[in-house]
Structure formats: C-alpha cells, structure tokens
One Martini backbone bead per residue (centre of mass of N, CA, C, O) as a GRO file, in nm:
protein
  315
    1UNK     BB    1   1.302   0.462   3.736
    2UNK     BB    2   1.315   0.305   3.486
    3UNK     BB    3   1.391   0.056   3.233
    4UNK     BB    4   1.471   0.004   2.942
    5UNK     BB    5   1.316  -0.287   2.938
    6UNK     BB    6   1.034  -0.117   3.008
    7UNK     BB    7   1.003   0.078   2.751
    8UNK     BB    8   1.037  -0.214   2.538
    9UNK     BB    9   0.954  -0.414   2.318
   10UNK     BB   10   1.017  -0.607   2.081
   11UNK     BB   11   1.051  -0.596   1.728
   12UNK     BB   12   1.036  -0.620   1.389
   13UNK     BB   13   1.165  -0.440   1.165
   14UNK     BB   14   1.044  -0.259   0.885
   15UNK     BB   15   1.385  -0.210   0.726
   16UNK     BB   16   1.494  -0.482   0.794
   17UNK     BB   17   1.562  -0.871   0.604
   18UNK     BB   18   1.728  -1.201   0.588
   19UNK     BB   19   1.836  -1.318   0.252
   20UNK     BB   20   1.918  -1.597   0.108
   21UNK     BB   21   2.057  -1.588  -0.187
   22UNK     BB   22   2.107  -1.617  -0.541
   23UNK     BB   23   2.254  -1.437  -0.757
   24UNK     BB   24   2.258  -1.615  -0.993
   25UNK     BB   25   2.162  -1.768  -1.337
   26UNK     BB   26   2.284  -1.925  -1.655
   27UNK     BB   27   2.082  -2.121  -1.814
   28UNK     BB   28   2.001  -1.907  -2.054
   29UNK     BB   29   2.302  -1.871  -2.182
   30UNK     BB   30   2.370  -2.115  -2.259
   31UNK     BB   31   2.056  -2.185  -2.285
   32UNK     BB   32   1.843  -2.041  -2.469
   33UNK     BB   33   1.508  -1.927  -2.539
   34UNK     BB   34   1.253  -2.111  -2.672
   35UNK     BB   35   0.940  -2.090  -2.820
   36UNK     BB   36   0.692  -2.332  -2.762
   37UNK     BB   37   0.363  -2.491  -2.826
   38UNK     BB   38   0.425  -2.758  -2.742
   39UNK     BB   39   0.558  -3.041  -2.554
   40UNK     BB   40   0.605  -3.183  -2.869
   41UNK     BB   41   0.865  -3.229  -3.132
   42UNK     BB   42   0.973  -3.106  -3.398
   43UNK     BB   43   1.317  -3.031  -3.560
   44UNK     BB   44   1.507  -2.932  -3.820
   45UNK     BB   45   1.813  -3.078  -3.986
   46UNK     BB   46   2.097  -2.998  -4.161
   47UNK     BB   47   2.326  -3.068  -4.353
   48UNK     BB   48   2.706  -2.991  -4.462
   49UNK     BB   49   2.707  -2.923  -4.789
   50UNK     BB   50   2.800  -2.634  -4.763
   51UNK     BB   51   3.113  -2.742  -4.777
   52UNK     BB   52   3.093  -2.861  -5.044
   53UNK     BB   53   3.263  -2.933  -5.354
   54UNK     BB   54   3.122  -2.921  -5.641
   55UNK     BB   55   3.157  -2.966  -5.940
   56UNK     BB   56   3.140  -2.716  -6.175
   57UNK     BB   57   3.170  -2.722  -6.443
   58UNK     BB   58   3.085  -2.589  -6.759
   59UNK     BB   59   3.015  -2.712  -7.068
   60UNK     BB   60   2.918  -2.655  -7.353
   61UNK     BB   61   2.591  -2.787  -7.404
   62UNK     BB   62   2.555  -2.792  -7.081
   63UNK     BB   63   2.445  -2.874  -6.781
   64UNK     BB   64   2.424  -2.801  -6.489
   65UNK     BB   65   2.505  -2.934  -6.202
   66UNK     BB   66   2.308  -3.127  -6.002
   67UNK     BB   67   2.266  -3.017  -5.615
   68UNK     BB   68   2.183  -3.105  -5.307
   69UNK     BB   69   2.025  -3.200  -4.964
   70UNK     BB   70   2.002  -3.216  -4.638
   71UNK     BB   71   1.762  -3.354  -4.373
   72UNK     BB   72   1.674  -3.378  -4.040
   73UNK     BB   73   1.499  -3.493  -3.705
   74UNK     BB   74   1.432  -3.347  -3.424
   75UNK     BB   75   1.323  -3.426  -3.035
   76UNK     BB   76   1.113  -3.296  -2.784
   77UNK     BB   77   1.048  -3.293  -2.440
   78UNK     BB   78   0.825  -3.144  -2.228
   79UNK     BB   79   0.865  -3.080  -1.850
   80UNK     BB   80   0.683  -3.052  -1.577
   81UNK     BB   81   0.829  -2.815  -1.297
   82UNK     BB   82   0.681  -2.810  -0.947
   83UNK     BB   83   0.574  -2.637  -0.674
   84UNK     BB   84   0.403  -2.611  -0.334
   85UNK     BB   85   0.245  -2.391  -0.084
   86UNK     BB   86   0.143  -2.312   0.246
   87UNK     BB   87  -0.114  -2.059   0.357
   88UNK     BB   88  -0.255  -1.956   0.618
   89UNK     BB   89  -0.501  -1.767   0.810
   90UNK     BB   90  -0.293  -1.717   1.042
   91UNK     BB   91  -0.045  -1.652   0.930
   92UNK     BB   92  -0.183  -1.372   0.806
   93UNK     BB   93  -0.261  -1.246   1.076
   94UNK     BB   94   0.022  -1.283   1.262
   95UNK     BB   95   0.167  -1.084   1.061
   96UNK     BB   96   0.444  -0.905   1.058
   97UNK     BB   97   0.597  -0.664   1.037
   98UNK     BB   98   0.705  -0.694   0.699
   99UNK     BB   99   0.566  -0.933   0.626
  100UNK     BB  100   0.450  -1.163   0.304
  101UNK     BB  101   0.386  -1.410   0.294
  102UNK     BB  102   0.315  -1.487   0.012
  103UNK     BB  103   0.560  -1.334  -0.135
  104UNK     BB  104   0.751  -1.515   0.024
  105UNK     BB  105   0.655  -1.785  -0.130
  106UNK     BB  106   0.677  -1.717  -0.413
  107UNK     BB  107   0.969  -1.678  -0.413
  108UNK     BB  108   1.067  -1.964  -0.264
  109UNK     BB  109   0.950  -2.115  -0.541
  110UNK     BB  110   1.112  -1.967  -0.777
  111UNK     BB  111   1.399  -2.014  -0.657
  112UNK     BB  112   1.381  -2.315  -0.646
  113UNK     BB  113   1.324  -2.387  -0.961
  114UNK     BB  114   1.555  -2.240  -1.077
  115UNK     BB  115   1.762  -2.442  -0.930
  116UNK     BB  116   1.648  -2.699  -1.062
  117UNK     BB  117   1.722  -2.605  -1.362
  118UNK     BB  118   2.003  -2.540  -1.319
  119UNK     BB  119   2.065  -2.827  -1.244
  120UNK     BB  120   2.007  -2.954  -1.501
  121UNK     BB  121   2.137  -2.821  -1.726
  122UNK     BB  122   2.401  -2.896  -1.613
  123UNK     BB  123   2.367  -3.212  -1.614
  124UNK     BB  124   2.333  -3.251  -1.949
  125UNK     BB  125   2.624  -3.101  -2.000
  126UNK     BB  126   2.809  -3.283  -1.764
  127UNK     BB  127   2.727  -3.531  -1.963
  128UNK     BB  128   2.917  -3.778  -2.141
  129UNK     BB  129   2.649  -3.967  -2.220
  130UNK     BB  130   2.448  -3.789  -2.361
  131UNK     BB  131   2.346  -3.859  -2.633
  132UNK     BB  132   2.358  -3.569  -2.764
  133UNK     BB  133   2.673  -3.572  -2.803
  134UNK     BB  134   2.750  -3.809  -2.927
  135UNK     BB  135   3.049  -3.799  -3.090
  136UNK     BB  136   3.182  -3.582  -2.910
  137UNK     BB  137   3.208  -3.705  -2.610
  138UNK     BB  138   3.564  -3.766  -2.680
  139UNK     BB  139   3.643  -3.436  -2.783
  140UNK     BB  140   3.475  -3.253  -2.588
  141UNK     BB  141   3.607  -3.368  -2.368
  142UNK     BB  142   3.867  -3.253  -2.095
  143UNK     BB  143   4.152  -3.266  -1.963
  144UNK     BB  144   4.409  -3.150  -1.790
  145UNK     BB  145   4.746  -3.139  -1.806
  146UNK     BB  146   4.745  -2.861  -1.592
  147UNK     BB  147   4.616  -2.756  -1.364
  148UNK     BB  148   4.530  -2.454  -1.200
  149UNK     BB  149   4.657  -2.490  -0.942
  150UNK     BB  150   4.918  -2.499  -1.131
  151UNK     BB  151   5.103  -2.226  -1.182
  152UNK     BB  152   5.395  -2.334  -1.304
  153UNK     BB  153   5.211  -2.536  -1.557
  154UNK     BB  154   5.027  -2.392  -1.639
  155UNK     BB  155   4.798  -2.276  -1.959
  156UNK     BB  156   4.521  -2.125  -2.007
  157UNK     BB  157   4.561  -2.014  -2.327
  158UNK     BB  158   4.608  -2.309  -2.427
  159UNK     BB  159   4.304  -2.395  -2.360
  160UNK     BB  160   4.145  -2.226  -2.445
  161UNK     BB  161   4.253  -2.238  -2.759
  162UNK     BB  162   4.167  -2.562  -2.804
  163UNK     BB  163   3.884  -2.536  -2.763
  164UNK     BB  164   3.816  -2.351  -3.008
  165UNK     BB  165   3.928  -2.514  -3.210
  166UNK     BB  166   3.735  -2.750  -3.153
  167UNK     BB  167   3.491  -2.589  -3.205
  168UNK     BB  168   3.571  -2.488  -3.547
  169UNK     BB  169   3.683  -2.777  -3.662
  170UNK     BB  170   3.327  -2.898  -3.616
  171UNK     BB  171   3.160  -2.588  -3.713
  172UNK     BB  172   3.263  -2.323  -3.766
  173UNK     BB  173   3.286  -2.165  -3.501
  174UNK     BB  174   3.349  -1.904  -3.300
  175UNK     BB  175   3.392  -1.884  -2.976
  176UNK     BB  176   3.209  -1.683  -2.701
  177UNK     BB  177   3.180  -1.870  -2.430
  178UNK     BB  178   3.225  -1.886  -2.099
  179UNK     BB  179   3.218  -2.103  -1.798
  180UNK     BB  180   3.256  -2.030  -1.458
  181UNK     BB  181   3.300  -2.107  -1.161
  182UNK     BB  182   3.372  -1.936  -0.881
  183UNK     BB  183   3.627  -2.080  -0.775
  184UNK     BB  184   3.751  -2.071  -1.017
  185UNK     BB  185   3.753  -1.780  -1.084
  186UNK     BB  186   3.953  -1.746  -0.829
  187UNK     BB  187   4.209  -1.889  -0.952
  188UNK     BB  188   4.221  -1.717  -1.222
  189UNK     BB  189   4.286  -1.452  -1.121
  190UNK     BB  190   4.602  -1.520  -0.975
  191UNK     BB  191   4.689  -1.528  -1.234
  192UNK     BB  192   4.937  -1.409  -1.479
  193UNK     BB  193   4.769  -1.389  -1.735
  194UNK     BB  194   4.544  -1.241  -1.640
  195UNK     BB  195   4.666  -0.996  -1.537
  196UNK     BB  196   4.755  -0.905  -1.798
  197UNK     BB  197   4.484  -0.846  -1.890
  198UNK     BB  198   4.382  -0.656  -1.660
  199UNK     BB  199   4.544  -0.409  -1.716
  200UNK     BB  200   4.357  -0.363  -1.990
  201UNK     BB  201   4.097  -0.306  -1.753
  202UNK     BB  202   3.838  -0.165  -1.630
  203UNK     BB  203   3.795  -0.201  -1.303
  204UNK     BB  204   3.462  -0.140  -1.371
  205UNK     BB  205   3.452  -0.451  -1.552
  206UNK     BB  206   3.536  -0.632  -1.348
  207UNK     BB  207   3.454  -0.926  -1.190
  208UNK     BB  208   3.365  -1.061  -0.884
  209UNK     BB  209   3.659  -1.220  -0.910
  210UNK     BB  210   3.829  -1.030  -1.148
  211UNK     BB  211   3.768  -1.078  -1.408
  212UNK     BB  212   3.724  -1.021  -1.719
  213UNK     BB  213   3.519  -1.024  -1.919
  214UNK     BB  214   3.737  -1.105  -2.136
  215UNK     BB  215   3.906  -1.425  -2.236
  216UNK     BB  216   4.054  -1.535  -2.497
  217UNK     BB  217   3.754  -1.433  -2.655
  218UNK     BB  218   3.565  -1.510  -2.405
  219UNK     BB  219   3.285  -1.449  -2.227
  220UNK     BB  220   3.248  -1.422  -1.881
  221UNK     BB  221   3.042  -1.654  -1.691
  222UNK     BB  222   2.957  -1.675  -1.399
  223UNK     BB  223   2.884  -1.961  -1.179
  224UNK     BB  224   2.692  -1.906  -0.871
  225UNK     BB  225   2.534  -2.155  -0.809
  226UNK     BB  226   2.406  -2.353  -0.560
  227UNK     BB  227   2.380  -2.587  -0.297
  228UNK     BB  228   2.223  -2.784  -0.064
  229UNK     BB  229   2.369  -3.116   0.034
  230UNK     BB  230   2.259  -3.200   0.319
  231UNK     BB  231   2.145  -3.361   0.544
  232UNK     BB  232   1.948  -3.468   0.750
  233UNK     BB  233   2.084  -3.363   1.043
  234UNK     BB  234   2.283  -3.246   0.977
  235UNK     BB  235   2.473  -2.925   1.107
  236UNK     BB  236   2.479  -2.810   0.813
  237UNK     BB  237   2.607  -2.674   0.563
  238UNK     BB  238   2.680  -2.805   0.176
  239UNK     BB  239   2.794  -2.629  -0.014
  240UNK     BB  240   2.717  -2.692  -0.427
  241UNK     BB  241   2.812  -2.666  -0.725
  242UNK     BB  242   2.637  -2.657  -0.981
  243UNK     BB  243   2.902  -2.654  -1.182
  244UNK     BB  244   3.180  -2.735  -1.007
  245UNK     BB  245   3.487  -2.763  -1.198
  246UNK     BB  246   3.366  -2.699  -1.450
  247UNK     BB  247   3.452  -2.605  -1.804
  248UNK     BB  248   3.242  -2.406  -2.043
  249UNK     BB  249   3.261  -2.385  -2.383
  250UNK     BB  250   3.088  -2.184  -2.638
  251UNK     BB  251   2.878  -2.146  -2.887
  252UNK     BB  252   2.666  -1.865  -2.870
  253UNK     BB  253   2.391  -1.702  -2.996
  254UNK     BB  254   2.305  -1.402  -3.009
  255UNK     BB  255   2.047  -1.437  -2.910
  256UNK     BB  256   1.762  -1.613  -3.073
  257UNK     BB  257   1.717  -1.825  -3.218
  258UNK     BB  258   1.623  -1.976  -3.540
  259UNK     BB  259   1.639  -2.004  -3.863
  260UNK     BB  260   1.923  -2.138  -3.966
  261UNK     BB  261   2.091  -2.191  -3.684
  262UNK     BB  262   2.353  -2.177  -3.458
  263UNK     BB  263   2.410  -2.375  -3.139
  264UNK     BB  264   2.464  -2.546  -2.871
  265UNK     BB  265   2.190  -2.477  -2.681
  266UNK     BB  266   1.857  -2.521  -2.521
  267UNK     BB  267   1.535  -2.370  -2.422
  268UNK     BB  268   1.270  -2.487  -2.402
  269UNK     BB  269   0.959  -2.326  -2.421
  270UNK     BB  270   0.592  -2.416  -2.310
  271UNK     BB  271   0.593  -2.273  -1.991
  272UNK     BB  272   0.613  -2.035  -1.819
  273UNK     BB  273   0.603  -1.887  -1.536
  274UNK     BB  274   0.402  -2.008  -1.271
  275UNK     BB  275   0.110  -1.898  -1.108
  276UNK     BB  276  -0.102  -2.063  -0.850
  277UNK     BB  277  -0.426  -2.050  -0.672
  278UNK     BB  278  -0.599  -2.232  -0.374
  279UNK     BB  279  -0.866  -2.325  -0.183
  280UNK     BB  280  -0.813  -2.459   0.109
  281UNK     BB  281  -1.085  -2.526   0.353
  282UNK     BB  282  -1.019  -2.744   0.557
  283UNK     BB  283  -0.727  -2.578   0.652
  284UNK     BB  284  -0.733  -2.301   0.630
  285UNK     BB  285  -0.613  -2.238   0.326
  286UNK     BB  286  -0.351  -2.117   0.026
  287UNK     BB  287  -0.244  -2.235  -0.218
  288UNK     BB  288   0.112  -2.174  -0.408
  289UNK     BB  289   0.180  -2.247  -0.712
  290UNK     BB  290   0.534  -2.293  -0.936
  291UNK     BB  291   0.570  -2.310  -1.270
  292UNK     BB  292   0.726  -2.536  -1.564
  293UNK     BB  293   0.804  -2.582  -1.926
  294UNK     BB  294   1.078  -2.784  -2.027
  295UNK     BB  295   1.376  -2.812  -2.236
  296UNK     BB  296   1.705  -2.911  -2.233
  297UNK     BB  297   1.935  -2.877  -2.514
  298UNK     BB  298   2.135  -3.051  -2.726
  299UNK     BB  299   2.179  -2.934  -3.071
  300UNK     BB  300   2.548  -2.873  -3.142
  301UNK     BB  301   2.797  -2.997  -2.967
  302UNK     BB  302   3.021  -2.871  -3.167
  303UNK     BB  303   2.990  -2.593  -2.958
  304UNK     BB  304   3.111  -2.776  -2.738
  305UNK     BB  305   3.334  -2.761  -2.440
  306UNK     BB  306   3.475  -2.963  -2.170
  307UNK     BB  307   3.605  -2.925  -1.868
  308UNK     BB  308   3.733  -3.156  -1.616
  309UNK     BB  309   3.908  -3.094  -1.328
  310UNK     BB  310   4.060  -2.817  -1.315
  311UNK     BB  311   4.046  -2.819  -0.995
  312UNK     BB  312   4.086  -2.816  -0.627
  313UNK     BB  313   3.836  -2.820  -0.398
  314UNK     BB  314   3.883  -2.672  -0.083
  315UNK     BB  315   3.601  -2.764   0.025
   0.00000   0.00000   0.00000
C-alpha cells in the first residue's frame, strides 16, 4: 500500500492565507479631510471681534456705533506622496491560487502609504516647535503631574477634565474627542475610576482594549497603527506605536469642516488615492504606483490639547 506521503503533494490552500496589517487608522478623525482644487492656495481666518462687547447704547438723535471685523490669510502646500512595485509577467504566470499578484500589490502599496500618512499626522501633531502651534505649544503641551502608570496617585478625571478647561478657555468650544495609543489605552482600562464608568456602559459598546466608548465627556478613539522601527539586519520585529505613549484631546468639528466653522486640523486633500499601472516591456514586467496628494495642518491650535509621556511602555 502506498504511504500517505506519496498520495498528496502539498499545495497553498485556496480559502486561507495569512497577512499582517494595521487594524485601523485614525488620521482623518484627527484632522478630518476637505477636498482642495488646487496643490496650494490661501483660506480666510476671521478675528475674535465676535467675543468683544462694544458700547451699544443709542442715544436719542445718535447713530449706532459703527463696529467692524478683521480676517487674515493663512496658506496650505498639498504634497504628493506614493510608492510603486513591479509584477512581473513570469510571477503572474507562476501564481498558484489563491495569490492574486496584482490585487496583493495594490494592497501592500496603499497599505504602506496610508501608515506613511499617518505617521506624518502624527508627527505634525505632536511636535511642540510646529509653528501651526503658535502660541498655544507653551500652554497645551502637558505632562502629567502623576503618569498614569501610577495608580495611586494618578487621576485621570482631573487631568482629562483640565485638558477640556484649557481647550474651552483659549476656543470656547467644548472639547470632544481623546486620542489614546493602545497601550495607553490598555493601561487606562485598569484603572479605577475607569472600572467606575464601565460599570454603567454596555459591554459590547467598549472598546478594543476595554474602555467605555466615551470617558469623561470625550469620544474615544484608540490609535492602534505602529510601524516597525527595526533596521536592516536586526533579529526580528520592533513595533513603535504611531503616536506614542503621547495622548491628544480636541474639539473636532463632527462632520467636514465647512466655511465659518472651526476644528483642530484638518487635511488638505488635493488628490485622493489613485492607482495607476504602466507597461515595462524591457522588463517582461507591470508597473503598480500608488498616490495621494495632501496636507495636514493644524488650522485652530487653541482646540488641541497633548499630554505627553502619560505611561512608562512596557516594552
């Protein structure tokens, strides 16, 4: 009788096949996108005049004061930003189902470019010298008084809720959405005052890491995407989270921003994602790039607040 071995020669599966990627991206919830004509171009800033309380009093036979406004110009530059991969005509030929050459090309190239916006977002946001910060990067960068590490002496409601004030007192708006890395996020989970809020909150309404959808008035958006950092040659993996251990709150208008409306960042979007395919022939091969044309700016600084280095990362 023949032998297991000899009756079946192994082949790929063609309903299962296993790939790493980034769960969510948060950039766009961030900084929200509005779509632009132009690569670069100016948008109107209206002064706080509507805050100011001048004399109205009419006296009989008087005309009213005359009260006027002010606006300035601020200017954005959309930067394009993609990668391109070859698919040859022997690997397309050689692919064994269920690969779908191409298709996984595509994939891997707006993949790639989507984690390259995001860590840009990032970085523009959580970057205290960005001059977008303005005045604001001396009083709405914080550390904290006790991190969050520290259960004893930690107190979240306190550092959230003045986060909120100091959001309120330089926009007047109240602030509405938190930013937490994962890990963060998973350390706040275990927090008592935490515990407090989960009690009152429908178990398949928490988070990924266990946290209430909303904390102490502020939508909470896990920032779950990292890279890895490791160089050539090293042993293996060294995922490094997107934002850090950095956690940022903000009035983010719901919705696209709009004219007369004000919000923390924005992103500029002169170019969506766009795929485009062209022939090698010296090759034998297929062109894939994949482009996107962007800016990201922080347009209201006063509705952004960062807490910087809340946790000590485990690893």
């Amino acid at each position: 009788m023949p032998d297991v071995s000899n009756v079946h020669v192994d082949r790929p599966l063609t309903n299962l096949s296993i790939m790493y990627r980034n769960n969510d991206f948060v950039g766009e919830r961030l900084a929200p996108a509005v779509t632009v004509v132009k690569e670069s171009d100016l948008y109107y800033v209206y002064g706080r005049q509507n805050f100011r309380l001048p004399a109205s009093l009419r006296p009989d036979k008087t005309p009213t004061m005359e009260i006027g406004w002010s606006m300035s110009t601020d200017n954005y530059r959309c930067e394009e930003y993609g990668y391109h991969t070859m698919v040859s005509d022997r690997e397309r030929e050689n692919a064994d189902e269920p690969l779908s050459i191409e298709a996984d090309a595509n994939l891997y190239l707006t993949d790639s470019l989507l984690l390259d916006k995001e860590v840009k977002t990032a970085d523009a946001i959580l970057d205290n010298t960005n001059p977008e910060w303005g005045n604001y990067a001396s009083t709405h960068f914080s550390n904290l008084d006790a991190d969050w590490d520290d259960r004893a002496n930690a107190d979240v409601r306190s550092d959230f809720y003045y986060a909120r004030f100091v959001i309120f007192r330089d926009s007047r708006k109240t602030a509405n959405q938190v930013f937490l890395p994962v890990e963060v996020s998973y350390r706040l989970a275990q927090m008592e005052q935490i515990d407090e809020l989960r009690k009152y909150t429908d178990p398949g309404l928490v988070t990924n890491s266990g946290l209430p959808p909303t904390v102490f008035g502020l939508k909470v958006n896990e920032c779950q995407s990292s890279y890895d950092a490791a160089q050539e040659g090293d042993t293996g993996p060294d995922f490094t989270e997107t934002f850090g251990n950095n956690v940022i709150i903000t009035y983010t208008k719901p919705g696209k921003p709009g004219l007369r409306d004000l919000t923390f960042a924005t992103t500029l979007v002169n170019k969506p994602f766009r795929t485009v395919r062209w022939r090698e022939a010296k090759l034998d091969a297929d062109a894939i790039q994949v482009t996107h044309r962007y800016d990201v700016k922080i347009v209201a600084p006063a509705c952004g607040f960062v807490f910087t280095n809340t946790i000590t990362p485990a690893f």
